[in-house]
C-alpha positions as CSV (number, residue, x, y, z in Angstrom):
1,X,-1.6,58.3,-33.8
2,X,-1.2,60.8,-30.6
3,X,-3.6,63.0,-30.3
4,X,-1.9,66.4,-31.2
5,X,-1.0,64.7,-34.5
6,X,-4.7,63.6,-35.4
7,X,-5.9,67.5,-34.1
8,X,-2.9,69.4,-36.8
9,X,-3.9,66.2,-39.4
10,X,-7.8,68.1,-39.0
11,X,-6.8,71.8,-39.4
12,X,-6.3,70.8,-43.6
13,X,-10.4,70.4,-42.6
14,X,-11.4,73.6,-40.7
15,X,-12.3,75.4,-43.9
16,X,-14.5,72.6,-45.7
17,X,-16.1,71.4,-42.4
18,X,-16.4,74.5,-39.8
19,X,-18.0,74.1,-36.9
20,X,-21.1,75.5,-36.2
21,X,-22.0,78.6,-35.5
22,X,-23.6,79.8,-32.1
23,X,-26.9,80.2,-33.6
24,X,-27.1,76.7,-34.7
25,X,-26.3,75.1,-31.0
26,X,-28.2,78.1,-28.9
27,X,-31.2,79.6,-31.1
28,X,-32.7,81.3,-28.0
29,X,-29.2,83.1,-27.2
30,X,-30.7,86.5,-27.8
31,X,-33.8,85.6,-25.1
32,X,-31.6,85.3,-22.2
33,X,-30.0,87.8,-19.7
34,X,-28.2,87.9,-16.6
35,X,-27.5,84.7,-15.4
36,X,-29.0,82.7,-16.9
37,X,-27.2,84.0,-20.1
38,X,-23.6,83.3,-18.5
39,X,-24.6,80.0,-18.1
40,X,-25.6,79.4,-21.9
41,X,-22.3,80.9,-22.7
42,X,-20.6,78.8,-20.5
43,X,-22.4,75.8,-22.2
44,X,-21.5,76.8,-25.3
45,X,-17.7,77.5,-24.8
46,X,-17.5,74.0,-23.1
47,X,-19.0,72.6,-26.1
48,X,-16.8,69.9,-27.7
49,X,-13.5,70.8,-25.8
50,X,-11.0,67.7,-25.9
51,X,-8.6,68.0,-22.8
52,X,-4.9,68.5,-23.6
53,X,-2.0,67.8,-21.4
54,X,0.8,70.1,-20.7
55,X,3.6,68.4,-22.9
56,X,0.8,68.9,-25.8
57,X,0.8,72.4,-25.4
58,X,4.4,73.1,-27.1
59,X,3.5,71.5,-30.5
60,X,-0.5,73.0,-30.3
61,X,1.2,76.3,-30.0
62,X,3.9,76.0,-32.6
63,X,0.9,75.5,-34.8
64,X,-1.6,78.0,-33.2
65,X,0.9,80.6,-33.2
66,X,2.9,80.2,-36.1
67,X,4.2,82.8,-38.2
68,X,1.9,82.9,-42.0
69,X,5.0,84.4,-43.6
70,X,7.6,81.9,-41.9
71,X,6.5,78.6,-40.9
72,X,9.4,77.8,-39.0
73,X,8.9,80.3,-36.3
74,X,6.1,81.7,-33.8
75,X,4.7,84.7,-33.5
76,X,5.4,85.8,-29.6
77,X,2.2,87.7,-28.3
78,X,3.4,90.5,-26.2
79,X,6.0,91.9,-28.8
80,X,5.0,90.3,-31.7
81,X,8.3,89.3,-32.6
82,X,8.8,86.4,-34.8
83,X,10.9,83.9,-33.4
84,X,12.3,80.3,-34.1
85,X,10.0,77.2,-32.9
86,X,12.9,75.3,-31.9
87,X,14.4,78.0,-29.3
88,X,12.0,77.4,-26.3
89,X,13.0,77.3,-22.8
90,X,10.5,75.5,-20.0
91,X,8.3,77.3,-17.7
92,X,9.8,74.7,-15.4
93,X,13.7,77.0,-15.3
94,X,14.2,79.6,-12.7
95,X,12.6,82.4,-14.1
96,X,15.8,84.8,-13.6
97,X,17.6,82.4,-16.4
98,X,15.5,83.7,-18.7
99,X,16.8,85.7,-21.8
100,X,15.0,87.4,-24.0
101,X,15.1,85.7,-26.7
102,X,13.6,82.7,-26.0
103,X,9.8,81.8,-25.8
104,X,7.5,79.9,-23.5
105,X,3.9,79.2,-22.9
106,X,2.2,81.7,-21.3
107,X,-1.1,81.6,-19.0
108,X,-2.5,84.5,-19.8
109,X,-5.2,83.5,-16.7
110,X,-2.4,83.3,-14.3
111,X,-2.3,80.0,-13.1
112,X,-1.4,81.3,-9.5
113,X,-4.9,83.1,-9.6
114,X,-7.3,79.3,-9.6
115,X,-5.3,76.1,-11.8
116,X,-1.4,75.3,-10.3
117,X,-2.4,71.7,-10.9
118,X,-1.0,71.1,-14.5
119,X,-3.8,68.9,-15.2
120,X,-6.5,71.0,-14.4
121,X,-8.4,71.5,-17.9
122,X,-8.5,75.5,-16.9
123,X,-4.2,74.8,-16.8
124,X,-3.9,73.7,-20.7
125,X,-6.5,75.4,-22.2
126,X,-5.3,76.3,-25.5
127,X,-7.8,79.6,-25.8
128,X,-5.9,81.2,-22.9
129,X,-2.2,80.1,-23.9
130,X,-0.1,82.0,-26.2
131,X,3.7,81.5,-27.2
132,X,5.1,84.6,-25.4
133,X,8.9,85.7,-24.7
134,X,10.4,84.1,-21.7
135,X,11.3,87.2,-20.5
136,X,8.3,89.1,-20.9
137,X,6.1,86.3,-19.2
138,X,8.2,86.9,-16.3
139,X,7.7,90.4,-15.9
140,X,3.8,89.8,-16.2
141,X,3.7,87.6,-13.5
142,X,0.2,87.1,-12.4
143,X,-0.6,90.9,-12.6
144,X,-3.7,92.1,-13.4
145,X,-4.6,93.8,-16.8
146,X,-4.9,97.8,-16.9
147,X,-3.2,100.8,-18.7
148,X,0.0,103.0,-17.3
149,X,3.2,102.2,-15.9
150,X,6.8,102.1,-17.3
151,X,7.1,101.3,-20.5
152,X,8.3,98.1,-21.5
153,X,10.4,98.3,-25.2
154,X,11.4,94.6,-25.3
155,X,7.5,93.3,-24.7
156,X,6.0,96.8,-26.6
157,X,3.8,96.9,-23.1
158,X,3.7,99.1,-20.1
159,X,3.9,97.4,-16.3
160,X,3.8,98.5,-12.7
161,X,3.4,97.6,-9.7
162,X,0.1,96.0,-10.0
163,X,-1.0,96.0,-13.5
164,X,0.2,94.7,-17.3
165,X,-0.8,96.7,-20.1
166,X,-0.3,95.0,-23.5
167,X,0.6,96.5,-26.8
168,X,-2.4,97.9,-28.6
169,X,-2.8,95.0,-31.3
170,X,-3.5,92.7,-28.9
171,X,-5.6,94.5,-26.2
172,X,-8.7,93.2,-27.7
173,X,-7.3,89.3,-27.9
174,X,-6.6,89.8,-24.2
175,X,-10.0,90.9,-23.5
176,X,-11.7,88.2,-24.9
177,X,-9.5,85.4,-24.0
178,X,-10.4,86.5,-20.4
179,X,-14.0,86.7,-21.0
180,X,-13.8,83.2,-22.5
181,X,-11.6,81.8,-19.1
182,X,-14.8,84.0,-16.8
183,X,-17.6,82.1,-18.1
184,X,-16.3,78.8,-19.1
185,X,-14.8,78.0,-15.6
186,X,-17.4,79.5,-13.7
187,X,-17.6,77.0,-11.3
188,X,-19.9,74.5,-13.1
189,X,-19.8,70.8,-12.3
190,X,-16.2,70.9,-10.1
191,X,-14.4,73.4,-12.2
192,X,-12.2,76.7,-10.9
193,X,-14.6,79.5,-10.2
194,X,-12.4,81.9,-12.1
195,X,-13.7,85.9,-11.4
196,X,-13.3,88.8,-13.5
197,X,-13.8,91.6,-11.2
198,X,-13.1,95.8,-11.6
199,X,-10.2,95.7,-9.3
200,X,-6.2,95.2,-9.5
201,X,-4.0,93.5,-6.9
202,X,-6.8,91.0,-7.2
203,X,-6.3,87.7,-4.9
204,X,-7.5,84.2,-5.0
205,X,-9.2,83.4,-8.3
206,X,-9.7,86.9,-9.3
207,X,-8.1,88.8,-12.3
208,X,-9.1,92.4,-12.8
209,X,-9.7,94.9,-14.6
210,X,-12.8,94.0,-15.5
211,X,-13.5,97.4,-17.3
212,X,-10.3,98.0,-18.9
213,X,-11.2,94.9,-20.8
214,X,-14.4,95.8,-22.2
215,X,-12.7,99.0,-23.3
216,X,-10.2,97.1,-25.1
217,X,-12.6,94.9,-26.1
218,X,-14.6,98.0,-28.3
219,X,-11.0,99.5,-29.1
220,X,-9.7,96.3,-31.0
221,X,-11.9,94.1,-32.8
222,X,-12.2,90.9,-33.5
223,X,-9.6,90.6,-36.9
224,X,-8.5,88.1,-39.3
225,X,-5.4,87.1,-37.7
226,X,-7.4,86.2,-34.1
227,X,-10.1,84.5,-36.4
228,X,-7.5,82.3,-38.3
229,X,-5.8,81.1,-34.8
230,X,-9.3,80.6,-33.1
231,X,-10.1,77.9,-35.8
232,X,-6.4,76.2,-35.0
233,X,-7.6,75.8,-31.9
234,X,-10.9,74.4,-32.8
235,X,-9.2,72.0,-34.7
236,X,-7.1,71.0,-32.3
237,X,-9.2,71.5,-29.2
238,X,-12.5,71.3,-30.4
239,X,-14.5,74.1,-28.5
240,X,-14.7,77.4,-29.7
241,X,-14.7,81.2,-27.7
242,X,-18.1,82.8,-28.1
243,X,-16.4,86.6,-27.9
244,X,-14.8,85.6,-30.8
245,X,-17.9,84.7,-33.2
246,X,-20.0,87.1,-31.2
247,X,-18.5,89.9,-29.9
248,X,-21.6,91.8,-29.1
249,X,-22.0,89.4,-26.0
250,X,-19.5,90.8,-23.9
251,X,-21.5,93.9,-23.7
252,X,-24.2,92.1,-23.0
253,X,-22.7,90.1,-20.0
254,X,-20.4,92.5,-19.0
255,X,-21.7,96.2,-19.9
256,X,-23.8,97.1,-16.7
257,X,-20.5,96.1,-14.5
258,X,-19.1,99.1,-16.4
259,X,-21.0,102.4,-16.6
């Protein structure tokens, strides 16, 4: 049985057998700081991940994604439109045949900014991949994250010439999705040193802002909808995003970065 089939055959699972908590793999997690702290969090999001290809990434999202009130479509991130599953155009087209009404899979960690090698594990890492409107992933781009700009009605977001600024509903997801992509490839054992930093216009494998973030982080909270897709992925993917189980540890990590 492929391997996307076995990891949706395992979500009818999730709630009987959940996986466990933070506190059952780390019990020292509250004893450590700085560092040394990042790297337990990094430990712990790498815990259990199963690498997916690319091609697996269309039916994990149709599942990840999907819309509760109509199976037969996705839920597109930026304007939280619902949409059909079937109409999906590949990243793969030149961007300017786009429409707007068709979805694709988007890196919410640019893959310009550390992972253009499609089988890089940072590349198809379901925790930073959301079903998104073709159109809207173009405008994004690989721009960094931050508030202002013109306003966007098709993608409810704001963009200018350096930043993206998401729809409130989602600010928080962003946040912690990003956190999740800064401490699990941090470098360790061959993997993309990706960088949150306080900047925009960022270069190499840095993605700003850093602080916006954490603001959005506070703003919008962790919620039932993010819950229910984060133990999809689980089930499909097999790790789990520590900001999501415990939010307080981006304050932690992050807070003295941000006065």
């Amino acid at each position: 049985m492929p391997r996307i089939a076995r990891a949706l055959l395992t979500l009818l699972l999730v709630v009987a057998l959940p996986a466990p908590p933070a506190e059952a793999l780390h019990p020292r997690f509250e004893e450590l700081t700085g560092d040394e702290l990042v790297r337990a969090v990094g430990r712990l999001a790498a815990y259990g991940q199963a690498p997916l290809s690319y091609g697996e990434l269309w039916a994990a999202l149709e599942e990840t994604d999907a819309d509760p009130s109509n199976p037969d479509n996705v839920i597109l991130f930026y304007s939280g439109r619902s949409h059909p599953k079937w109409d999906k155009v590949s990243d793969a087209l030149n961007p300017g045949n786009f429409t707007p009404h068709s979805w694709n899979r988007e890196h919410v960690w640019p893959r310009s900014k550390g992972f253009r090698d499609t089988s890089d594990l940072a590349h198809n890492d379901l925790h930073h991949i959301r079903a998104t409107d073709a159109w809207c992933n173009e405008q994004r781009g690989n721009l960094d994250f931050d508030e202002g700009g013109e306003r966007l009605p098709i993608c409810q977001a704001h963009l200018s010439a350096t930043s993206f600024e998401p729809r409130d509903a989602v600010k928080g997801d962003v946040a912690r999705m990003m956190f999740y992509m800064d401490v699990r490839y941090h470098g360790q054992r061959g993997l993309v040193d990706l960088r949150l930093v306080d900047e925009v216009d960022t270069r190499g494998t840095r993605l700003g802002r850093l602080c916006t973030l954490l603001r959005w982080h506070a703003a919008d909270p962790v919620d039932d909808v993010e819950r229910r897709r984060h133990e999809r992925i689980v089930a499909i993917q097999g790790n789990r995003n520590p900001f999501i189980d415990r939010p307080q540890l981006a304050e932690r990590i992050y807070g003295d970065r941000c006065p």
